[in-house]
N, C-alpha and C positions, 0 to 999 in steps of 0.2 A: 650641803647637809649639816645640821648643826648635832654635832654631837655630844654638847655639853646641855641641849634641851632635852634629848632623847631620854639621857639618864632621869632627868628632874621627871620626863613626864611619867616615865616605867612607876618611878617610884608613888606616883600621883596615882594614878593607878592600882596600883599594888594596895595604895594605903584605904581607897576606894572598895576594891575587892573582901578586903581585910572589915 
């Protein structure tokens, strides 16, 4: 599990959302 992409992608996301 990569958990330095997980963060990038929330945020990808979020900024998406946003």
């Amino acid at each position: 599990m990569r958990k330095g992409s997980t963060l990038i992608e929330l945020l990808v996301v979020i900024a998406i959302v946003l």
